[in-house]
C-alpha atoms as one frame of an Amber mdcrd trajectory, in Angstrom:
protein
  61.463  17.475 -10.058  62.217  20.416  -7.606  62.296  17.387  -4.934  64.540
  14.948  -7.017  68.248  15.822  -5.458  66.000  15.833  -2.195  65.092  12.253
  -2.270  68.253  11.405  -3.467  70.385  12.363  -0.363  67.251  11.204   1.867
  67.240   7.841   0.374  71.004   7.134   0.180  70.642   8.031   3.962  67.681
   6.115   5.136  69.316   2.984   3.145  72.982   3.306   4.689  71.295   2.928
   8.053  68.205   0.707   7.712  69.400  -1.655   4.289  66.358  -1.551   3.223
  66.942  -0.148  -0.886  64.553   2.631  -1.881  63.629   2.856  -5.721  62.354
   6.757  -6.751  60.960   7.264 -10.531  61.725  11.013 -10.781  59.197  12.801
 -13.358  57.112  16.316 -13.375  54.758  16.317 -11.431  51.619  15.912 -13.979
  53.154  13.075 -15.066  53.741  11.664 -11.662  49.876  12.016 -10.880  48.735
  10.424 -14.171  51.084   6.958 -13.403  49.476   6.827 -10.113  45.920   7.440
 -11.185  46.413   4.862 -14.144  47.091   2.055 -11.811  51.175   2.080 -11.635
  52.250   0.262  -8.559  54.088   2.609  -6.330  54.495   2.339  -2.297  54.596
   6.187  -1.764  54.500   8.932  -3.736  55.695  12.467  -2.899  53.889  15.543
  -4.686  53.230  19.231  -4.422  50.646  19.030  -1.071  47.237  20.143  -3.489
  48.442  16.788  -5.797  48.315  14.602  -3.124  45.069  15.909  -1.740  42.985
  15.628  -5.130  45.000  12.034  -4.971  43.883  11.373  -1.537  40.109  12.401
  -2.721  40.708   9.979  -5.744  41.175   7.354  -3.076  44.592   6.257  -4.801
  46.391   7.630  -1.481  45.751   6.800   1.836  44.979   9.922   3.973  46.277
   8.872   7.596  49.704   8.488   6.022  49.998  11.918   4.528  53.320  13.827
   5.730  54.186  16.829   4.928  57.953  17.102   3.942  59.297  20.374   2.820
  58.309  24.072   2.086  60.035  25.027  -1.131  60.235  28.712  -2.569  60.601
  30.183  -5.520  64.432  31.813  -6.656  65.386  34.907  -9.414  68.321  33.290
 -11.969  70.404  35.484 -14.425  73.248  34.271 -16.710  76.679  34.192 -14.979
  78.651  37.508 -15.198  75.784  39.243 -16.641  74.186  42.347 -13.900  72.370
  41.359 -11.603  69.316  43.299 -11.222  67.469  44.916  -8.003  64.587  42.354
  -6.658  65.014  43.318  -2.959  61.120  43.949  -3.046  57.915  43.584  -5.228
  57.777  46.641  -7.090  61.730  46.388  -7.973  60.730  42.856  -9.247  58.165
  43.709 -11.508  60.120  46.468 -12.723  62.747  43.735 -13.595  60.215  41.802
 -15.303  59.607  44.332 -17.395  63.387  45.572 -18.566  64.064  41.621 -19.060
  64.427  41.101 -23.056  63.010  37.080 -22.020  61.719  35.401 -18.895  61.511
  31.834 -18.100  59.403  30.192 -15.324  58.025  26.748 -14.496  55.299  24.813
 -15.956  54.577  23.569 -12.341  52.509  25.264  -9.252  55.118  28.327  -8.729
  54.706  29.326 -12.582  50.783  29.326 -12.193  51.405  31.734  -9.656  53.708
  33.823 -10.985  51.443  34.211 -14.044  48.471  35.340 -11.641  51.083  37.781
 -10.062  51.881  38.808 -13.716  47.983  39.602 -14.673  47.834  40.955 -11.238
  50.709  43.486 -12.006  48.898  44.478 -15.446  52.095  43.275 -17.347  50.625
  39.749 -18.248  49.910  41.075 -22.084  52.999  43.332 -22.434  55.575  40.789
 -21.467  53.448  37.653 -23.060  55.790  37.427 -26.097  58.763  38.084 -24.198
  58.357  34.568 -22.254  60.280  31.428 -23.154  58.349  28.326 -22.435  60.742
  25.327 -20.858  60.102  22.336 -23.255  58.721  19.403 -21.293  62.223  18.248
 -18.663  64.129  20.980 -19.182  64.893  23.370 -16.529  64.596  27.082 -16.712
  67.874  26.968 -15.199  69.501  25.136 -17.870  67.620  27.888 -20.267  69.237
  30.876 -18.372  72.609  28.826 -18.532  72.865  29.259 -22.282  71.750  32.527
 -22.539  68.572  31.906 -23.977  66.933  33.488 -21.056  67.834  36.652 -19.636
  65.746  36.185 -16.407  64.675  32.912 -14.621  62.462  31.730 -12.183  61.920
  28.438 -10.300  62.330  26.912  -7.590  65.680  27.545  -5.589  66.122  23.296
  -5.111  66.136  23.087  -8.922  68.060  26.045  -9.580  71.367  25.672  -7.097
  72.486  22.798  -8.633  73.099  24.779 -12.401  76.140  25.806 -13.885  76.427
  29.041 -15.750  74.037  31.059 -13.832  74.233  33.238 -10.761  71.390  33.306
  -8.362  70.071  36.542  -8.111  67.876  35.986  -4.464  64.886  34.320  -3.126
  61.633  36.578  -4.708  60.957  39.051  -1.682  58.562  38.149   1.042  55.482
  39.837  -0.278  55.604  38.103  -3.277  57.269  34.466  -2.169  55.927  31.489
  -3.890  56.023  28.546  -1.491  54.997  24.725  -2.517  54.660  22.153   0.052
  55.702  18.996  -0.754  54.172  15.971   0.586  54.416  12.415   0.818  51.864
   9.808   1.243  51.448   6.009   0.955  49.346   4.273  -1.817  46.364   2.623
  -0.905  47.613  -0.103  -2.823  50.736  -0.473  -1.062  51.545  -4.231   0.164
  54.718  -3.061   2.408  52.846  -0.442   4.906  55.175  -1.279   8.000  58.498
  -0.119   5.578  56.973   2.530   4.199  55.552   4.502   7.463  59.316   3.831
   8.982  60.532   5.664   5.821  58.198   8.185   5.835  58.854   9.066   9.685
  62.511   9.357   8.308  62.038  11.730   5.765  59.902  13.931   8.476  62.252
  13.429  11.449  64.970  16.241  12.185  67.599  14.204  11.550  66.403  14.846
   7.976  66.476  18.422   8.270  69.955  19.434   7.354  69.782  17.589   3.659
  66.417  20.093   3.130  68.573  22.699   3.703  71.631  22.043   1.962  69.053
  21.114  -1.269  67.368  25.430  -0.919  64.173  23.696   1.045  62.909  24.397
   4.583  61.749  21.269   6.348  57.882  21.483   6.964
């Protein structure tokens, strides 16, 4: 989902210039794998980079066409007008995790981490009952937006597009969460030719300035 406004803009773009009409299914990404593994026909499919190896392995992907498309890190979300608190570096961030009455994160690769950086910091068990699980869709964001959240995190693509919250920062270098995201083509696929001119679309610099503008660095 952190890619979904992404492909969006790079679709609308790549069919205003080629014609050719591009079809994305936008789901999490477990769900995403499971279609693919249970047969779905797909041309491409674009995934956090470890999904689309363990896909590749599978032999559902094909591994000469993987790309990799964007680096995406991970952004600090409070409700609007309510303080913002210090997170200019790792030990003001932890102490923020622990004055937050509730925290929020993603089900996804960046909330695995944070959990290990959590057990890491010796908080994990203090704060457990202070976290807010996102039901299955929702976004943190959306979470922080009605207040049911005092502190969120997830990716900065999914988070600058919410209403109702103020973003805080990107988490300081030390601690920075980045997913790739990458694309490759299905070994099923029966429209190669199409699908490698898309793919060197979404990859070229001309794509570039729609990462940006959607919180992602192009890879």
């Amino acid at each position: 989902m952190a890619t979904r406004q992404l492909l969006a803009e790079l679709t609308d773009a790549y069919t205003a210039r080629s014609g050719q009409p591009v079809a994305i299914a936008s789901v999490g990404g477990v769900d995403a794998a499971k279609r693919v593994q249970a047969g779905e026909a797909f041309d491409v499919v674009i995934l956090a980079s470890d999904a689309i190896a363990k896909l590749v392995v599978s032999g559902h992907l094909r591994a000469d066409s993987v790309v990799d498309l964007v680096h995406s890190g991970v952004a600090v979300a409070v409700s609007a007008g309510t303080p913002q608190p210090d997170i200019s570096g790792e030990d003001a961030v932890r102490q923020a995790v622990l004055a937050a009455p509730t925290l929020s994160y993603s089900t996804g690769p960046s909330g695995v981490a944070l959990a290990q950086l959590f057990a890491r910091w010796g908080i994990a068990e203090q704060i457990k009952e202070r976290i807010v699980t996102a039901p299955p869709g929702v976004p943190v964001g959306s979470l922080v937006a009605k207040g049911e959240v005092a502190l969120g995190f997830q990716q900065l693509s999914e988070l600058i597009h919410v209403d109702g919250i103020t973003i805080v920062g990107p988490l300081p270098g030390a601690i920075q969460i980045t997913t790739t995201f990458s694309a490759a083509m299905t070994t099923s696929c029966t429209r190669p030719a199409e699908v490698q001119t898309l793919l060197d679309f979404m990859a070229s610099p001309e794509a570039a300035p729609a990462k940006r503008r959607q919180g992602m660095e192009p890879a």
